[in-house]
C-alpha atoms as one frame of an Amber mdcrd trajectory, in Angstrom:
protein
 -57.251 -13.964 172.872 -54.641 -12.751 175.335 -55.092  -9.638 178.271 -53.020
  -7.709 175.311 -55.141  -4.203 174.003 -57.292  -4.011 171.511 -55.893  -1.240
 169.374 -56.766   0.189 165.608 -55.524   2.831 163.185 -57.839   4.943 161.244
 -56.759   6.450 158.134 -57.421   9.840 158.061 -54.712  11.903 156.543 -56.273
  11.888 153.065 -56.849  15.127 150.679 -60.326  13.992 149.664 -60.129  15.925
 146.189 -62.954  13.553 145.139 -65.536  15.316 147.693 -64.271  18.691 146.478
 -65.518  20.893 146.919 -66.729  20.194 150.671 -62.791  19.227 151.242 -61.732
  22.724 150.288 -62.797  23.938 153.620 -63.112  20.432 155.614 -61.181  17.214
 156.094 -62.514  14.460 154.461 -62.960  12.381 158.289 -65.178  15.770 158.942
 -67.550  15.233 156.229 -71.183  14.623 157.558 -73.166  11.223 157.064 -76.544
  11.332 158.622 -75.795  13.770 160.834 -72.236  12.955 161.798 -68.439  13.377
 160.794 -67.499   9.777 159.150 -64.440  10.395 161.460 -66.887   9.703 164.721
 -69.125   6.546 162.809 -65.659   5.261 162.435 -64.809   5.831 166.564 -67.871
   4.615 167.514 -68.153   1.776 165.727 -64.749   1.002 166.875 -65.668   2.081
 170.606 -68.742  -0.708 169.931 -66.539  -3.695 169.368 -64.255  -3.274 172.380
 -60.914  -1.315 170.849 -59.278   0.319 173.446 -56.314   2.310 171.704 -57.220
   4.126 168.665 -54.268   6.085 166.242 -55.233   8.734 164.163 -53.100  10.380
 161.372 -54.100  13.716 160.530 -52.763  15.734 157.316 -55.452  17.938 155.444
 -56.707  20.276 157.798 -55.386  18.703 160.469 -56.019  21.031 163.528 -59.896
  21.017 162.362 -59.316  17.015 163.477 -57.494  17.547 166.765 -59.959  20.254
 167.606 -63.109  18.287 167.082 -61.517  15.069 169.133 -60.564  17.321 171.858
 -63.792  18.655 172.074 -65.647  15.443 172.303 -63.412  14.432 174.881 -62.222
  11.302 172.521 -65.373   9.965 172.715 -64.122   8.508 176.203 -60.946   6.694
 174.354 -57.526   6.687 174.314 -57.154   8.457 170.751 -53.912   9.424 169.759
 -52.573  11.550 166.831 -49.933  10.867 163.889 -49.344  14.201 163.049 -48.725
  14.097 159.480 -48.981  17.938 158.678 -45.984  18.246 156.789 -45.805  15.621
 154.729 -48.771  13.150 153.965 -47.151   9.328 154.034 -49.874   7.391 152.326
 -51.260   4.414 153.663 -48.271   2.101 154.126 -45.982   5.014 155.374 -48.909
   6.341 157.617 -48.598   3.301 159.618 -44.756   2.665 159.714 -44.587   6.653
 161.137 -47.482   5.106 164.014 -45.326   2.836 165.170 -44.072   4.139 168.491
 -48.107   4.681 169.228 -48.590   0.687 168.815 -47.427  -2.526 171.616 -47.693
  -5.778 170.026 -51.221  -6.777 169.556 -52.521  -6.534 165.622 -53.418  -3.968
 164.271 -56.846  -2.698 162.625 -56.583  -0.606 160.419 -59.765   0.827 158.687
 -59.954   3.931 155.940 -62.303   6.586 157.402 -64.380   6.810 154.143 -65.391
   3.522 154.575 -69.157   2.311 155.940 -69.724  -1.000 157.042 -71.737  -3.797
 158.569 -68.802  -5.769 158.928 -68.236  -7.576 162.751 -65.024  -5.888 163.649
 -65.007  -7.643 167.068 -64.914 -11.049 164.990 -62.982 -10.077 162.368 -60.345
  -8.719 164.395 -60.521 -11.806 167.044 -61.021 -14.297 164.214 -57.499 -13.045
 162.494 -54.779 -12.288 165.379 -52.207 -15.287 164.281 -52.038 -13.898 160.591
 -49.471 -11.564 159.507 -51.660  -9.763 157.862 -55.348 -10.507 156.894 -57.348
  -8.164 154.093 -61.015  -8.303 154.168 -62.264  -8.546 150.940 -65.390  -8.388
 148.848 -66.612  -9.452 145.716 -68.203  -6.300 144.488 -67.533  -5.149 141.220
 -64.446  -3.251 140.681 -61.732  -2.643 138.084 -59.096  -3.281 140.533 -58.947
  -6.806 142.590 -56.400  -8.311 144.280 -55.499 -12.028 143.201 -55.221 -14.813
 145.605 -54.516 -18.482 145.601 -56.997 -21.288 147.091 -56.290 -20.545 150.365
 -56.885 -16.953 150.369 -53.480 -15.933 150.601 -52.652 -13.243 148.230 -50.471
 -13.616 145.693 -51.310 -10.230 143.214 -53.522  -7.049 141.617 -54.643  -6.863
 138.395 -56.867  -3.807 136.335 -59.006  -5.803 134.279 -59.483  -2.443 132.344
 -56.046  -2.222 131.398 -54.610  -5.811 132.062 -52.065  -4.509 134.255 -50.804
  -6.896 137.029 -48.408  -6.852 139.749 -47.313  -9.929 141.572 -43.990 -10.914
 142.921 -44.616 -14.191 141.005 -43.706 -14.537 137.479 -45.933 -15.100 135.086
 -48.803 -15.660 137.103 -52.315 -15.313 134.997 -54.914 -13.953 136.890 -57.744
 -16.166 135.804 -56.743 -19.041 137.404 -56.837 -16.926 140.479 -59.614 -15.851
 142.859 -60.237 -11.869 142.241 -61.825  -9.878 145.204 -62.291  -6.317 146.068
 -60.436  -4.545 149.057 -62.357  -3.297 151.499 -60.318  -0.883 153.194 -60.255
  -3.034 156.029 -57.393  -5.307 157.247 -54.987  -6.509 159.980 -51.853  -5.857
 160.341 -49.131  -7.689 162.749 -46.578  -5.798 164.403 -44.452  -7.831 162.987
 -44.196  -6.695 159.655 -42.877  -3.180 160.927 -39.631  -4.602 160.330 -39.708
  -5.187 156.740 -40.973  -1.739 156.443 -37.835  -0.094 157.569 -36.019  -0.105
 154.260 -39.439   1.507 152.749 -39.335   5.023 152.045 -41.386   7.801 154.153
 -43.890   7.517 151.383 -45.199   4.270 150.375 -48.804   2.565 149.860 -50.122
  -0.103 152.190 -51.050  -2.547 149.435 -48.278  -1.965 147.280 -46.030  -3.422
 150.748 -48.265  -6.579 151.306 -48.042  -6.962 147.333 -43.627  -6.566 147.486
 -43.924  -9.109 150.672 -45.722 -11.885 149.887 -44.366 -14.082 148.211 -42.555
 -14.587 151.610 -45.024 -13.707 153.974 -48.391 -14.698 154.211 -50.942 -12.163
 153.636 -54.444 -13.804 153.910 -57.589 -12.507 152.654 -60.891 -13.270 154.358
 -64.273 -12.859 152.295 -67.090 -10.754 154.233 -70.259 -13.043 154.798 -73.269
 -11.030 154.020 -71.045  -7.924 153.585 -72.496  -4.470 152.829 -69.733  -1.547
 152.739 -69.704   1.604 151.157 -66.735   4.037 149.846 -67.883   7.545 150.565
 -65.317   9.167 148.274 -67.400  11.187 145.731 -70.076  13.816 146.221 -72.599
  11.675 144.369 -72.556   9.114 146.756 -73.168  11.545 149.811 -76.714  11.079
 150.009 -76.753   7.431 149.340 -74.324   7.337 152.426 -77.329   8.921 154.879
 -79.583   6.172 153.644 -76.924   3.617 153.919 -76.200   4.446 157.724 -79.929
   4.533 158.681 -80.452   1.299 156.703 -77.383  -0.561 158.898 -79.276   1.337
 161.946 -75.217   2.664 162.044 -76.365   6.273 163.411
C-alpha cells in the first residue's frame, strides 16, 4: 500500500421512512443502537481500521448531523460534509457530488444503517487495484447481484419477480453465482469519469450495473460474515443485541 490516505464515504443522506416514525424528528445516522447514533459505530469503526479522511453527505435533517459532529469534535478526524440539503442525490450521485472532497486513493464507501464484523482494514487493503470491489454475502434476499466465476459482476435479478438487468444479452441467471450486497464496497477514483454524463440523481449499483460489461467490478464474498441492515423499527432491538454480541459498542 502506498503513503496515499486512507479515506471513506458514509452514506448518510437517506430519509429513513422505514424507521418512521423515529425519522420524523431524527436522521436516520442519529438513530440509537446500544446506546449510540449508528452515525458514530460507523466513525468509529472506521477511526479503528486506520481511515484518515472521512465524507459525509447529509440531507434529512441535516443540521441535526453537522451539529452532533461538531460537538464531538469529529471524533478526532478529518470529517467533512456533502451538503445535500436541497436535493438528495442517491447513492451513485452522492458520491459523484463528493468528488472535490476525495485525492486518488479508493474509496470506501459504507451505508450508515449497516452493522458489521467485517475487517475493513483488510478489505479495503486487500482491494486497492480493483475498479471497484462489492462485498457481498450470501444471505437470503430477493434481490442478488449476478456474477461470473471470477467474481466479477455481470447483473441483478428479483427472484420474486424474475426481473433482471445486465448489460449482457440474454444472460440467465442460474448459471450465475447470486450474492447479497452488503452495503459495503470500493470504489476507484477512476470511475468518476464515467460518471460525468450521469445525471445529479442516480443509484450506485444501477452505475456499476450500466459499466460493466467494460469495466471490471469485482465482488468479494465475506468469510465468516455477520452484518445487519438496521432499516425497520422491528429490527431496532435486535440491533442492541447484535452490537454487544460483535463487542461493537
Amino acid at each position: 500500500m502506498d503513503n496515499r490516505m486512507m479515506q471513506a464515504m458514509i452514506f448518510a443522506a437517506g430519509l429513513g421512512t422505514r424507521l418512521k416514525p423515529l425519522t420524523d424528528h431524527v436522521p436516520k445516522a442519529l438513530v440509537n443502537v446500544a446506546g449510540s447514533p449508528l452515525l458514530k459505530h460507523v466513525i468509529c469503526r472506521m477511526k479503528d481500521a486506520g481511515f484518515q479522511r472521512i465524507v459525509v453527505n447529509v440531507h434529512h435533517f441535516s443540521k441535526q448531523i453537522t451539529d452532533y459532529l461538531e460537538a464531538n469534535q469529529n471524533f478526532g478526524m478529518n470529517i467533512c460534509i456533502s451538503d445535500e440539503t436541497d436535493h438528495l442525490l442517491d447513492t451513485g450521485g452522492g458520491l459523484k457530488a463528493a468528488k472535490p472532497f476525495f485525492d486518488r486513493a479508493p474509496i470506501l464507501v459504507h451505508n450508515v444503517d449497516i452493522l458489521s464484523n467485517v475487517d475493513l482494514k483488510d478489505f479495503y487493503e486487500s482491494n486497492l487495484q480493483a475498479a471497484a470491489t462489492l462485498l457481498v454475502s450470501e444471505r437470503q434476499t430477493k434481490r442478488y447481484l449476478l456474477f461470473d466465476n471470477d467474481m466479477r459482476l455481470v447483473g441483478w435479478t428479483n427472484i420474486e419477480t424474475g426481473e433482471v438487468k445486465s448489460p449482457f444479452l440474454n444472460i440467465d441467471p442460474s448459471n450465475c453465482q447470486k450474492f447479497a450486497f452488503s452495503g459495503i464496497h470500493i470504489f476507484s477514483p477512476c470511475l468518476f469519469p464515467l460518471m460525468e454524463s450521469y445525471p445529479d440523481c442516480f443509484g450506485i449499483i444501477d452505475f456499476y450495473l450500466h459499466i460493466c460489461a467494460d469495466v471490471p467490478i469485482k465482488g468479494r464474498v465475506g468469510k465468516n460474515l455477520q452484518l445487519m441492515d438496521v432499516g425497520k423499527l422491528n429490527t431496532l432491538h435486535e440491533a442492541d443485541d447484535f452490537v454487544k454480541q460483535l463487542h461493537l459498542e
